[in-house]
DRENVOGU-500233 format. One record per residue (C-alpha): residue in one letter; x, y, z. Coordinates in steps of 0.05 Angstrom, whole numbers, plus 5000, padded with zeros to 4 digits. Example, Ala and Ser with C-alpha at 12.3 -4.5 7.8 and 13.67 -1.06 7.14 Angstrom:
REM residues 2
A524649105156;S527349795143;
REM end
This chain:
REM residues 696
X548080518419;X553580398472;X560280688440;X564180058472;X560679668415;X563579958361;X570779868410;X576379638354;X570779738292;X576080028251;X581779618260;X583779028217;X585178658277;X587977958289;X579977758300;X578178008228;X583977678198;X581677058235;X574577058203;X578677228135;X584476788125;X583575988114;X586575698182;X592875518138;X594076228118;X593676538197;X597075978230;X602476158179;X601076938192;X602076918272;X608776458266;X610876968225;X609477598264;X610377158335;X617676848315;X620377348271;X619176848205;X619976988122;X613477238095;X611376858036;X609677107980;X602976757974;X601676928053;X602977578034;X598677597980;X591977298011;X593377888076;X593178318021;X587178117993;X583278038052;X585678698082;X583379048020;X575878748018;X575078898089;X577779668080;X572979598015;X567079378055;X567579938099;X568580478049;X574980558028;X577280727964;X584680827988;X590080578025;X597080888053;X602580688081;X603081098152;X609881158178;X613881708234;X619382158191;X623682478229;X619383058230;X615882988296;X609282808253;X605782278218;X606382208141;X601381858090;X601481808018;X594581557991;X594081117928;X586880907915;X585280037901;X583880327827;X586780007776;X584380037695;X585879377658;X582079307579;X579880057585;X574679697657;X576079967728;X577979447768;X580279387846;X586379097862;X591379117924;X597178567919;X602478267968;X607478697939;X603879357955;X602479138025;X609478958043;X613779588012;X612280307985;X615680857965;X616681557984;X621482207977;X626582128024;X629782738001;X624283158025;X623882868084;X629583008143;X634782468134;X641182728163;X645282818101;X643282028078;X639382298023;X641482797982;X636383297942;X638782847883;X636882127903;X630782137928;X627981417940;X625981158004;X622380578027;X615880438071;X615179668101;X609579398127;X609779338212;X606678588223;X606378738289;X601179338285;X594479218261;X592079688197;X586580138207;X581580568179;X582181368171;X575281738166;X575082428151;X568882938159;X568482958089;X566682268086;X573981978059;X575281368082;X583381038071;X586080408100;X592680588138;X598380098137;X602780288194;X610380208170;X617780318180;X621580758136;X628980748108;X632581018053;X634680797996;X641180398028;X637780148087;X638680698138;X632880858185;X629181508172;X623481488219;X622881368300;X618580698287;X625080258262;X629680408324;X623680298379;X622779538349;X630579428332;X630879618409;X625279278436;X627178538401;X634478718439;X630978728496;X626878108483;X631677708466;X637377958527;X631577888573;X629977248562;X637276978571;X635977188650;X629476918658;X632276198633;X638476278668;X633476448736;X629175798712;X625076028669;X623775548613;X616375768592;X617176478571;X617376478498;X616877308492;X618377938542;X613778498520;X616079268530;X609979578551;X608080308545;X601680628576;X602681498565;X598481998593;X596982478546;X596683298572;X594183778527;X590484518532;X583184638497;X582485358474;X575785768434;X578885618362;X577386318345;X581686588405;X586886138363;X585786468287;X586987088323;X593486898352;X598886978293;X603586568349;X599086018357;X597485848288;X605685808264;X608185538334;X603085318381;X604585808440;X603786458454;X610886858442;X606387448482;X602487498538;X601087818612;X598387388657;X590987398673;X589287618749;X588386918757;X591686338734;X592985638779;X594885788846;X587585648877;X589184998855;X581584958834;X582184648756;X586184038776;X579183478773;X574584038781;X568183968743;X570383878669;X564984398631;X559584188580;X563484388515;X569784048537;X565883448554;X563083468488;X569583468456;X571482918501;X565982408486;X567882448417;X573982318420;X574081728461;X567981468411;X572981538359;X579281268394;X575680658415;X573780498338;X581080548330;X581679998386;X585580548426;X584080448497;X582481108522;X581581068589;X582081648638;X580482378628;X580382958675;X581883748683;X589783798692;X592784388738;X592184978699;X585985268665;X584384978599;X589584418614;X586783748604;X589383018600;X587782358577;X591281608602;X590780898555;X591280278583;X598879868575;X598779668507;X606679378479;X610280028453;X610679968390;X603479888382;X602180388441;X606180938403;X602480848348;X595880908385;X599481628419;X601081888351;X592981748331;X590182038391;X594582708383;X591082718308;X584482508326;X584783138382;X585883618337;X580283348281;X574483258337;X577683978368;X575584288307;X568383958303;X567784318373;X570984988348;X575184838396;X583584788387;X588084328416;X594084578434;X600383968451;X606684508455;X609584418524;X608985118537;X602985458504;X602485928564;X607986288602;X607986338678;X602385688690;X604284968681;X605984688614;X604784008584;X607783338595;X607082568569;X608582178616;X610981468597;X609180888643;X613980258633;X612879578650;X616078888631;X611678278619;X612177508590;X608177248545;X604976858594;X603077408639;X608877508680;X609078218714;X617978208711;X617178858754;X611578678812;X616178718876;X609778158899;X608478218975;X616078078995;X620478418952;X626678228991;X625877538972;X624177548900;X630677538868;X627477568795;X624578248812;X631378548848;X635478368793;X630978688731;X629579238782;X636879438802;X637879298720;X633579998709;X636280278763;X643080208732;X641680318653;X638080928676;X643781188715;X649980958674;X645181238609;X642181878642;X644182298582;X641581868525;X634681868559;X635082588571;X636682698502;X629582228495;X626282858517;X630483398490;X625783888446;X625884618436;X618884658470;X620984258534;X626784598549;X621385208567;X617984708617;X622784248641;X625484508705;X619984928720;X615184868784;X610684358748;X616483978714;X622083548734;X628583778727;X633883618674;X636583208722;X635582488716;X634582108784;X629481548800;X624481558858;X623180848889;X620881008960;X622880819027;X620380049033;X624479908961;X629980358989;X630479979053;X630379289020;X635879528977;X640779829029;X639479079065;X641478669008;X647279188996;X649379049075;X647978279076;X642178479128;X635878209129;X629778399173;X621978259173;X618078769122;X611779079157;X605678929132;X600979409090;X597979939134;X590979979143;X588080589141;X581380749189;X577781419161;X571981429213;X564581449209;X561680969166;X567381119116;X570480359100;X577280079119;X582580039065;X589679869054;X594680399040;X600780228989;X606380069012;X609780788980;X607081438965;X607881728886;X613582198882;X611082778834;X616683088814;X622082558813;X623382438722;X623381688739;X618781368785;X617280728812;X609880688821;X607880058826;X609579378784;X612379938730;X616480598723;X614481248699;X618681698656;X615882448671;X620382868628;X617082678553;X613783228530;X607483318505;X608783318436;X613182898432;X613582078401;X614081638453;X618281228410;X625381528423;X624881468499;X621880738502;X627680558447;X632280848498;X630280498556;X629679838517;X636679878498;X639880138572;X635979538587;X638479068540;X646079168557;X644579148631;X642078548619;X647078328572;X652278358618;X649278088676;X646877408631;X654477468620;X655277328693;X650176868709;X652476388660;X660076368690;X657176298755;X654275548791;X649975638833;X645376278805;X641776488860;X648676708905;X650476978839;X644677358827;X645577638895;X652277878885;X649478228822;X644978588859;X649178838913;X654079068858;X649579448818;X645879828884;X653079978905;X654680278834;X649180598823;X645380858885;X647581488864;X640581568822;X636081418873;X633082028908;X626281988942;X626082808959;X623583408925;X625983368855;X623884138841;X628484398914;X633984838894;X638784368949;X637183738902;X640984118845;X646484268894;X646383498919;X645783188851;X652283598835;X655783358893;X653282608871;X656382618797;X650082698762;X649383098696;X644783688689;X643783798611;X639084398632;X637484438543;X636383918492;X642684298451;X647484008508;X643083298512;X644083258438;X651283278441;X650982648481;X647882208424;X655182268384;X659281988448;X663281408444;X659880938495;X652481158471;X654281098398;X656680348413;X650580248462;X645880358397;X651380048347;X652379368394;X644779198401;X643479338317;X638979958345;X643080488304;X649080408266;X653680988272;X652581408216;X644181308233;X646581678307;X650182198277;X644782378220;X640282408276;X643882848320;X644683308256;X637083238250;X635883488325;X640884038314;X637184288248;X629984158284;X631384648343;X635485208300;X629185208250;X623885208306;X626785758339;X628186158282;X620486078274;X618886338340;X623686858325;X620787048264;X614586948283;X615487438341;X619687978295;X612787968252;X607388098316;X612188588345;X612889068286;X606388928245;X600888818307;X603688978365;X607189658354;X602089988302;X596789858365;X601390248415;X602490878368;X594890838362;X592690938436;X599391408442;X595991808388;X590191818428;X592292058485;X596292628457;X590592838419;X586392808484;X592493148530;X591593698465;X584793768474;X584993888550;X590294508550;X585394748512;X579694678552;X585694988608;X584394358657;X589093898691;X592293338646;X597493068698;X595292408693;X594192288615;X600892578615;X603392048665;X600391528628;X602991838562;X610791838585;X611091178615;X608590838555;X612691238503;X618291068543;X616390408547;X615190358466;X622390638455;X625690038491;X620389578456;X623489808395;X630689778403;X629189068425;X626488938362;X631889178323;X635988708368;X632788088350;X633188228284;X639688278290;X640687678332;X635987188282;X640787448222;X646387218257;X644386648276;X642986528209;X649486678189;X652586078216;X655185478175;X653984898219;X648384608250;X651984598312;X654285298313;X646685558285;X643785168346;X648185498393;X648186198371;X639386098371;X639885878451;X644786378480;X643187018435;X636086918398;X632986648455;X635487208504;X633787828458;X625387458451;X625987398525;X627188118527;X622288288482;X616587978501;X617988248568;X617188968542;X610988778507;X606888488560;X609589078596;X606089558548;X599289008548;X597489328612;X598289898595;X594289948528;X586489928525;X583789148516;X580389348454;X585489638416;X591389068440;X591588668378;X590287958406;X585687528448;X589887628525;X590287108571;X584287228613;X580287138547;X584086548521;X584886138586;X576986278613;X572786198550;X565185888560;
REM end
C-alpha cells in the first residue's frame, strides 16, 4: 500500500472531528479555536467524547496529556479510559479531563516557582493542535493531548505557553498594519515555521560501547579518523541501504502523524543526515519537531541504529544544526514577506521586511539567547556554523532597493537572468539572490532563515522570540501610521527610518571570515561567543519589558527562566565532566598501563635474548610520559568539577563550569587522544572514530 494513504491516520484531525461532531457542536468548536472564544462545557464534553471513541477505535486504552517542561524534552503522564462503577469496568473520558490535568511541578524545573513542598501544576488542553496517537513496538497505543503547562499560580513552566502568548502578539499587532495599509479582509496572520532537522546515524552497538554517548550524546574522546569531510563526498552522496531503511520508516510513521516530512539527504560529514517539513504555523510545527526527534530515535533502534541530535557528537567535523525557516501569512493566503516581482514598489513587503530587519537587530541578544545551549556553544562559531554574531543576509537586489528608498532614489530593477547551460540542457531562470550559507539570518526567498538553533533544541523559544521583536516593531510603527494622513508617505518615511537605524545588521559577506568579527565590532554588534553571556541578557531591563509588555512573560517567568538556563548548563557540564573523570580513570587509563606492561615485559624479554630494543624503548618513553601528564590532568579536573561545585549560585556555578571545568576536559581529552594513537586498536577501550563514523 502507498504510505501517503495512511498520511494523517493517526491524528484526530479537524476532518475526524468533522465526521464526529453534530454540525452544531464544530461550528461552535472552530469559533472557538479560530476567535479565541469560551469553551463550553457541553462543547467540551461531546470533543471529549468523540476524541475518546476514535482513540478507542484505534486501540487505545490510554490517553496523556503531552506538554514541553523546561527540560529540553517531552513529558507524558498516561491514565488509561478505565473507570469501575457497581464493581463493572466501564470507559469514560469527560470534558473536564480533556481540558486540564495535573502533574508534579516540583519535580519538574520551575525556577524557584515551585518549591519541593507544593507540588501542583497544571496541563491545558492546546485547541489549536490536533491530538494524536502514540504506538509503541510493544503494541501500546495512548491518545496524546498536546498541552500547555503552568504551576499552581499561573506561571508558565513549559516552552509551549510563551510561543502562543507570542504568536497571538504578533497576530493581533500585525493586523493593525495590514488594516492601516488597506487591508480589511485579513481576519488572522499566521507565524509559520518549516525546520530542517540535522542529526548523525551511528551502529547502536558502537553507541552501548561508548560510556560518553549513552550519558551525553557526544564523544568527550576521540582522534580523528584519517578521513573525515574534507573530500566533501557525504554531502547528497548516495544515502546507503541501512540508512535508507531507517529513513522509509520514519517518514511512514511521521506521515501517520500528519507530519509533513519532506526532504531527506546525506549532510556534510559522515553519518550526518537531515530531514526538512513543509511550513506548518509554529506552534503546531514545533510540535511536529519535538515528534520527529522521538520518532528518530524509536525507528533508530528498530534499525540498531542510534540517533544522535547533540550539536557536537564528533570533534573536529561539522556538528548539527536546526535551522528555522520563518514566514508570515494571512488567513487568506497572503505571503506578508514575498518581495513579488518589484520589491521597490510594494510598500506592504518593505515595511514588514525592514520590521525584521529592525527587531532582529535592536533584539540580537534575546534571539541569541534563543539558541544558547551548552552543546551549541561547541558548534557555533565553528567552520560549519554561524557565528555568535547576529547579522542578517538579504543580498544585493534587496540591498540595493533598500539603500534607494533610504536615498529617495529610484531606478529600473533588472529583470531575472536567464541562464543558458548548453547542449540540449533547458533554459531556466536564475533567482534574483544567491543563499548566503553562513549568514545566522537569511533572507531566502518569501521567508527568513534562522541558522543558529541547534539541533536539539525546541524550536519554540526562538520562534517566541521573533514573534515578539516582531510584535513591538510593529507596535510602534501602527503607532505611527495611525498619527499620520496620508499612509503611504508615511509608510515610506518608516522605512527609510528603520534602514537608516538599523543597516548596521545587514551583511551579505562571509559570516565565518575572521575580518567580519573585526567589522561587526567596529559596527556595535554584540558577540555573546557562550549561552552563559546570552543568558544574562534575558534579565535586562528593555528585554524583560519586551516579554512583560506583549503578556509573553511576566517578570518573575524571565527570571525563573534564566535561573533554569543557568542550572541546565552547570548540570550538563558537570555531566560531561563527570562523565569524562569516569572514562579517564576506569577505561581509559587501566588500557594504557596494559599495553605499557606489555611492552616492558617485551623490552625484558629482548635484553635477554641480547638484541636491539631501541625502538620498543622509544615507544615505551613517549607513552609513559605521555600517561603521566594524562594523569595530573585528571587530578585537575577533579579538582576543577569540585569547585565548581562548591559554588552557591547558579550564576557563579555556571561560570566557574565555562572558564575552569571546561578548560581542564579540553586538556584532557587532548592527552587522551594523544595516547589513542599510540595504544594498539584492540586494547583502546572504545569504538574510535574510523569505526564509529564508517560503519556498513
Amino acid at each position: 500500500m502507498n504510505p501517503l494513504y495512511d498520511f494523517g491516520k493517526n491524528v484526530f484531525s479537524d476532518e475526524v472531528l468533522k465526521k464526529r461532531l453534530s454540525p452544531k457542536f464544530f461550528s461552535e468548536l472552530m469559533q472557538v479555536k479560530n476567535e479565541g472564544l469560551e469553551l463550553s462545557v457541553d462543547l467540551a464534553n461531546e470533543v471529549a467524547d468523540a476524541m475518546k471513541t476514535w482513540a478507542m477505535e484505534n486501540g487505545a486504552t490510554h490517553y496523556t496529556h503531552w506538554f514541553f517542561p523546561l527540560t529540553g524534552t517531552t513529558a507524558e503522564k498516561h491514565d488509561a479510559f478505565l473507570n469501575v462503577k457497581n464493581n463493572k469496568a466501564i470507559f469514560s473520558f469527560s470534558g473536564k479531563q480533556l481540558i486540564k490535568g495535573e502533574a508534579d511541578a516540583s519535580s519538574l524545573p520551575s525556577g524557584g516557582a515551585r518549591e519541593t513542598f507544593e507540588a501542583r501544576g497544571y496541563t491545558v488542553w492546546d485547541l489549536s493542535s490536533p491530538a494524536f496517537l502514540k504506538v509503541s513496538k510493544s503494541g501500546m497505543i495512548v491518545l496524546c493531548i498536546p498541552t500547555a503547562f503552568c504551576s499552581y499560580t499561573g506561571e508558565a513552566l513549559d516552552k509551549k505557553t510563551p510561543l502562543l502568548r507570542a504568536m497571538e502578539a504578533l497576530n493581533t499587532e500585525a493586523l493593525k498594519v495590514l488594516r492601516l495599509l488597506g487591508n480589511k479582509t485579513s481576519k488572522k496572520v499566521v507565524f509559520e515555521l518549516g525546520p530542517e532537522q540535522e542529526y548523525f546515524l551511528i551502529d547502536k552497538s558502537d553507541f552501548l560501547k561508548r560510556t560518553d554517548l549513552k550519558f551525553t550524546g557526544r564523544t568527550l574522546f576521540g582522534a580523528p579518523a584519517p578521513k573525515g569531510q574534507e573530500k566533501d563526498d557525504q554531502y547528497y552522496a548516495i544515502i546507503k541501504e541501512r540508512v535508507l531503511g531507517f529513513m522509509n520508516e520514519l517518514n511512514s510513521e511521521l506521515w501517520k502523524l500528519g507530519i509533513s516530512a519532506k526532504t531527506q539527504h546525506n549532510e556534510t560529514a559522515p553519518c550526518q543526515h537531515e530531514l526538512a517539513v513543509v511550513y506548518d504555523t509554529a506552534n503546531i510545527a514545533t510540535d511536529h519537531n519535538q515528534l520527529i526527534m522521538e520518532t528518530m530515535r524509536t525507528v533508530a533502534d528498530h534499525h540498531n541504529l542510534a540517533v544522535l541530535l547533540h550539536e557536537k557528537p564528533f570533534e573536529g567535523i561539522a556538528g548539527s544544526g536546526k535551522h528555522c525557516n520563518f514566514s508570515l501569512c494571512t488567513d487568506d493566503n497572503i505571503r506578508i514577506l514575498d518581495p513579488g516581482k518589484n520589491p521597490e514598489e510594494n510598500l506592504q513587503f518593505l515595511l514588514f521586511f525592514t520590521a525584521v530587519i529592525a527587531a532582529v537587530d535592536e533584539y540580537a541578544d534575546l534571539l541569541r539567547m534563543s539558541a544558547g545551549y551548552s552543546g551549541n556553544d561547541l558548534r557555533l562559531g565553528s567552520h560549519e556554523a554561524p557565528p555568535a554574531v547576529i547579522s542578517i543576509y538579504i543580498g544585493e537586489r534587496l540591498s540595493d532597493v533598500l539603500t534607494q528608498i533610504e536615498n529617495s532614489n529610484k531606478k529600473a530593477q533588472k529583470d531575472k537572468e536567464v541562464l543558458k547551460p548548453g547542449g540540449a540542457l533547458p533554459s531556466f531562470s536564475k533567482d534574483f539572490e544567491d543563499r548566503n550559507r553562513t549568514s545566522p539570518f537569511a533572507f531566502t526567498n518569501r521567508r527568513f532563515e534562522f541558522r543558529m538553533t541547534g539541533s536539539s533544541a525546541s524550536t519554540a523559544t526562538p520562534s517566541m522570540v521573533v514573534c515578539v521583536a516582531l510584535s513591538e516593531i510593529l507596535s510602534r510603527i501602527s503607532g505611527e501610521l495611525e498619527r499620520a494622513k496620508d499612509k503611504d508617505a508615511a509608510s515610506v518615511k518608516i522605512i527609510q527610518k528603520l534602514i537608516t537605524e538599523h543597516k548596521r545588521i545587514i551583511f551579505n559577506g562571509n559570516n565565518y571570515s575572521k575580518e567580519w568579527i573585526d567589522e561587526a565590532k567596529m559596527r556595535g554588534l554584540s558577540n555573546l561567543s557562550n549561552c552563559v553571556e546570552a543568558y544574562k541578557t534575558l534579565s535586562s531591563e528593555k528585554n524583560i519589558e519586551l516579554l512583560k509588555k506583549h503578556k509573553v512573560l511576566s517578570s518573575a517567568e524571565s527570571i525563573a527562566r534564566q535561573e533554569i538556563y543557568f542550572e541546565t548548563y552547570e548540570k550538563n557540564i558537570n555531566i560531561e565532566a563527570g562523565t569524562m573523570h569516569k572514562i579517564a580513570k576506569s577505561e581509559i587509563l587501566p588500557a594504557v598501563l596494559k599495553y605499557t606492561g606489555l611492552l616492558a615485559k617485551d623490552i625484558k624479554n629482548i635484553t635477554k635474548a641480547s638484541s636491539d630494543f631501541t625502538v620498543q624503548k622509544q615507544v615505551l618513553d613517549t607513552i609513559t610520559k605521555e600517561l603521566n601528564k594524562f594523569y595530573v590532568l585528571i587530578s585537575k579536573l577533579e579538582k576543577a568539577i569540585l569547585d565548581a561545585n562548591s559554588k552557591k549560585g547558579y550564576l557563579e556555578k555556571a561560570v566557574a563550569f565555562r572558564d575552569s571545568v571546561i578548560p581542564a576536559m579540553k586538556t584532557l581529552r587532548e592527552s587522551a587522544d594523544a595516547l589513542e594513537l599510540l595504544i594498539p586498536k584492540d586494547l583502546w577501550p572504545m569504538p574510535c572514530y574510523s569505526d564509529i563514523l564508517f560503519y556498513e
